[in-house]
N, C-alpha and C positions, 0 to 999 in steps of 0.2 A: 928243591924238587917240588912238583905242582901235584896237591893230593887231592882226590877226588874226593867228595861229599861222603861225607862218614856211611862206613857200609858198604860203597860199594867199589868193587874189585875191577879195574880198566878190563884186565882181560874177559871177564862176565860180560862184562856190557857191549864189545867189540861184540863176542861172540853172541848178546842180543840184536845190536845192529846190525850186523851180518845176515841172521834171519828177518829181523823185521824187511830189510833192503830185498831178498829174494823174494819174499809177500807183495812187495811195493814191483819188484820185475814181473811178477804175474799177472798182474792187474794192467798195468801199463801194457805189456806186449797181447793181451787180448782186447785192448781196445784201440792197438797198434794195428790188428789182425784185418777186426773190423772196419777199421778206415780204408786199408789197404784192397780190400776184398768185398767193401758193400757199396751198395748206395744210401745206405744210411749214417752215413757220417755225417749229415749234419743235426742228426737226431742227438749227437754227443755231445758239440755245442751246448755250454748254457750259455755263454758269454759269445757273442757273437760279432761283439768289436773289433773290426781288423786288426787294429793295434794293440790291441788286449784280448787274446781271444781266451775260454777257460774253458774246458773240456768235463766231460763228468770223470775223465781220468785222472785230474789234479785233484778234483774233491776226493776220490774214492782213498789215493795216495795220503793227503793230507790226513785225513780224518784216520787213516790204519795208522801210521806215523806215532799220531798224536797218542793218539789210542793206547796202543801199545808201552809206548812210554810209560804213557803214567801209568799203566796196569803193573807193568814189572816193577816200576820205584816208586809206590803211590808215594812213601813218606821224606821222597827227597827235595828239598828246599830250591829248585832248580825251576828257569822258566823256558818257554817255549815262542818263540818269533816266527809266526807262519807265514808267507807270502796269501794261499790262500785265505785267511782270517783276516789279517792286515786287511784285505782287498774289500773286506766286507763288513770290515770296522767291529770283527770279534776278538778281537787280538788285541785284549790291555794287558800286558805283559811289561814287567820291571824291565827296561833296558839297562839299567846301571844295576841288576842281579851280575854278583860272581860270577853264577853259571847260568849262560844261556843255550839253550839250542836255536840251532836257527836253521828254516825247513823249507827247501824249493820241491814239493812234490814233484813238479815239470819244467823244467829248464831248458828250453826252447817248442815252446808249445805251439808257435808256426809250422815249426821243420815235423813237429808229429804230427800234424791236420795237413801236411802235407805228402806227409808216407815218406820220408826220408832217411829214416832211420836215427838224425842225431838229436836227440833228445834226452836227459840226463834224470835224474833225481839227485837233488842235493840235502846234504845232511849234516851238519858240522853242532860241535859242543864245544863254545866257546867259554875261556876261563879271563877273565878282566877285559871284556873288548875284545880279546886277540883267538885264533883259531888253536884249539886244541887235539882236539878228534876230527878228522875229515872222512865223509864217505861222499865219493860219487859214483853211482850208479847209472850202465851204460845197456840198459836190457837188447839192443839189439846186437852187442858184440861181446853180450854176456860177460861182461867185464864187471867187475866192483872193484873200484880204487879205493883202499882202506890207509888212512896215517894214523895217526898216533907218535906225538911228539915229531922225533925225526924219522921214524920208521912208518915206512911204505909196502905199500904191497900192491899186486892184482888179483884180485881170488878169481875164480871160473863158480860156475854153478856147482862144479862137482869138487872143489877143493882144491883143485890143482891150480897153483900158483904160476905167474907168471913175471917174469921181469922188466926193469922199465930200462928203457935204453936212449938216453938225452943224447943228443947228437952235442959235438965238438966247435960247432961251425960260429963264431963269434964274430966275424964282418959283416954288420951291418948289411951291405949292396949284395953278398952272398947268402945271404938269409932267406928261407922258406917265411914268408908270414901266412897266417891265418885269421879271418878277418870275419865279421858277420854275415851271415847270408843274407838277411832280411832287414837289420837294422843298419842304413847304409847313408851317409850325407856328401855332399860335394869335398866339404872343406876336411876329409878323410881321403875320399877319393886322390885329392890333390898332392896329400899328404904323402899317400902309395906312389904318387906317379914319381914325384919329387925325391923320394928315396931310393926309389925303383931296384926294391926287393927281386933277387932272383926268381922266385918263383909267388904266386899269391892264389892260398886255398880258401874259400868261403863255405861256411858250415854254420849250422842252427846250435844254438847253446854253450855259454862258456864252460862251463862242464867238458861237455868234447869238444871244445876248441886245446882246453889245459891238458885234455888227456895228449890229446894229436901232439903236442911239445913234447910231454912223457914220454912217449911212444918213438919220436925222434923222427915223426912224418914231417914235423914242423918247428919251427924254431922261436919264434917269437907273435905274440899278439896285440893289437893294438885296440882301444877301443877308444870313441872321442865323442862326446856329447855336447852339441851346440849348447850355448847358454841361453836358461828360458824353455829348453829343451828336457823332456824327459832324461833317467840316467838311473842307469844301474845298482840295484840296490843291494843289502847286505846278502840277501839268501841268491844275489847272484854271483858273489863272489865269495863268500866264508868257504865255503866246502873246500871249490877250487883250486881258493888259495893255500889251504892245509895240506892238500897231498903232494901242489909243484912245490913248493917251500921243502918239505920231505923229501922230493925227488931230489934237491938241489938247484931247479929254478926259485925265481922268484915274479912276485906281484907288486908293484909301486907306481904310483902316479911320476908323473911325468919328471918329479922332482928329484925324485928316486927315495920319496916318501912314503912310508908303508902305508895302508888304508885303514882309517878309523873306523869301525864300526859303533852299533850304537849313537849315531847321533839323532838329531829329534827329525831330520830327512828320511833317516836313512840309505842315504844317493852316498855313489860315489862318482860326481860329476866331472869335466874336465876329459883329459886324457888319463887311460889307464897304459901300463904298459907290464905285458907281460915277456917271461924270455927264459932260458933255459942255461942259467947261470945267475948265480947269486955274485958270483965275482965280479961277471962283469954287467951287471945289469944299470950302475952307477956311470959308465962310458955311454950304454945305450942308451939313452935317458939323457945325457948330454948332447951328444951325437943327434937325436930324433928334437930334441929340445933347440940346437943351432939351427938347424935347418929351417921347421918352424919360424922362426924369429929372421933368419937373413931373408924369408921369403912371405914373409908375413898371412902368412896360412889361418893361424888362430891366436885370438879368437874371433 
């Protein structure tokens, strides 16, 4: 059994992340508000790279996050992996620490500069590499995904829980996938056409891409990074992956590999594949892998 750093009690600390997380929803949906509602949205822009854009909503997010943490546990030996610090080279954090957190203030920061609604906060406390706490936060369907080990939940802003409902559906060709809205390349494209999913949803943020599997809107996800090509990093997947794992899906590269975190990229490059079955995620993964290969798609 995996024990948390002397002192402090799992259930405390949920119920600090819980509130830190509803601090992190307020922020975010009043500069959700203002996108939606001014012309000054581009006054929120600091980063104004199409491809990397950063909002004053990530910084505000990150820096409460961080904040907070250390205020509740100053004396605990634990470290923190920010996406924004990482970005701005303030983030020299032990990755080979026990315990790490690892923090996506805004996990699809296009789809919020866009007014779309899907956009996440991630939050996960990792114990040797692997995801141990997951929270993703969904401030416009007022959702928090909370795990903990194998236990799941959905809380509401007002405590009322909510349950998750994986859909059944395991063939491949009958399959809901869900796909990126903004990060999109041919040899994916070709991928979808080739497999030719029942149905195909495109949404901003893996966050709510993994809840939409929960949820049973959707079935499985794909994601595939050319080589030489940017590629997904830890605080895009830790959280995500701690709650569908909890749900009873699961996240693995194409191999049917689990994801290493912590390495000196930290990319998870390649194909990722996610899906709504741990059972059978090893056939799908085959299955997406033959295809691939008799049709020579990638790389």
């Amino acid at each position: 059994m995996i024990e948390l750093p002397f002192g402090v009690d799992v259930n405390n600390l949920i119920d600090d992340v819980i509130n830190f997380s509803w601090e992190a929803a307020d922020i975010l949906l009043a500069y959700s508000n203002i996108i939606k509602n001014s012309e000054k949205k581009f006054e929120i822009l600091k980063n104004k790279n199409i491809n990397d854009p950063v909002t004053l909503a990530d910084l505000e997010v990150n820096e409460l996050i961080i904040n907070r943490i250390n205020q509740k546990y100053p004396h605990i030996n634990w470290e923190i992996l920010s996406e924004e610090n990482f970005k701005i080279k303030t983030n020299y954090c032990d990755l080979n620490a026990d315990w790490l957190w690892i923090l996506d203030p805004l996990d699809g920061t296009k789809d919020f500069i866009q007014g779309t609604g899907n956009f996440a906060m991630h939050l996960a406390l990792n114990y040797k590499r692997k995801p141990y706490i997951g929270v993703v936060l969904i401030p416009e369907k007022d959702e928090l995904w909370i795990s903990y080990a194998d236990k799941l939940w959905n809380q509401k802003r007002d405590g009322s829980i909510q349950k998750q409902n994986l859909s059944n559906t395991n063939i491949l060709q009958e399959m809901t996938l869900v796909t990126s809205k903004n990060h999109k390349n041919d040899k994916l494209k070709d991928l979808i056409n080739k497999i030719n999913f029942r149905k195909n949803i495109t949404m901003g943020s893996i966050g709510c891409k993994v809840a939409s599997i929960i949820r049973g809107e959707s079935d499985i996800y794909i994601g595939l990074s050319l080589p030489g090509n940017s590629a997904p990093k830890d605080w895009d997947f830790a959280a995500p992956e701690a709650i569908l794992n909890a749900a009873g899906g699961a996240i693995t590269n194409i191999d049917n590999e689990d994801l290493v975190y912590g390495t000196t990229a930290l990319e998870h490059p390649g194909i990722i594949i996610a899906s709504n079955s741990k059972q059978n995620q090893k056939r799908i993964c085959s299955q997406i892998k033959e295809i691939i290969q008799k049709s020579s798609i990638y790389p």
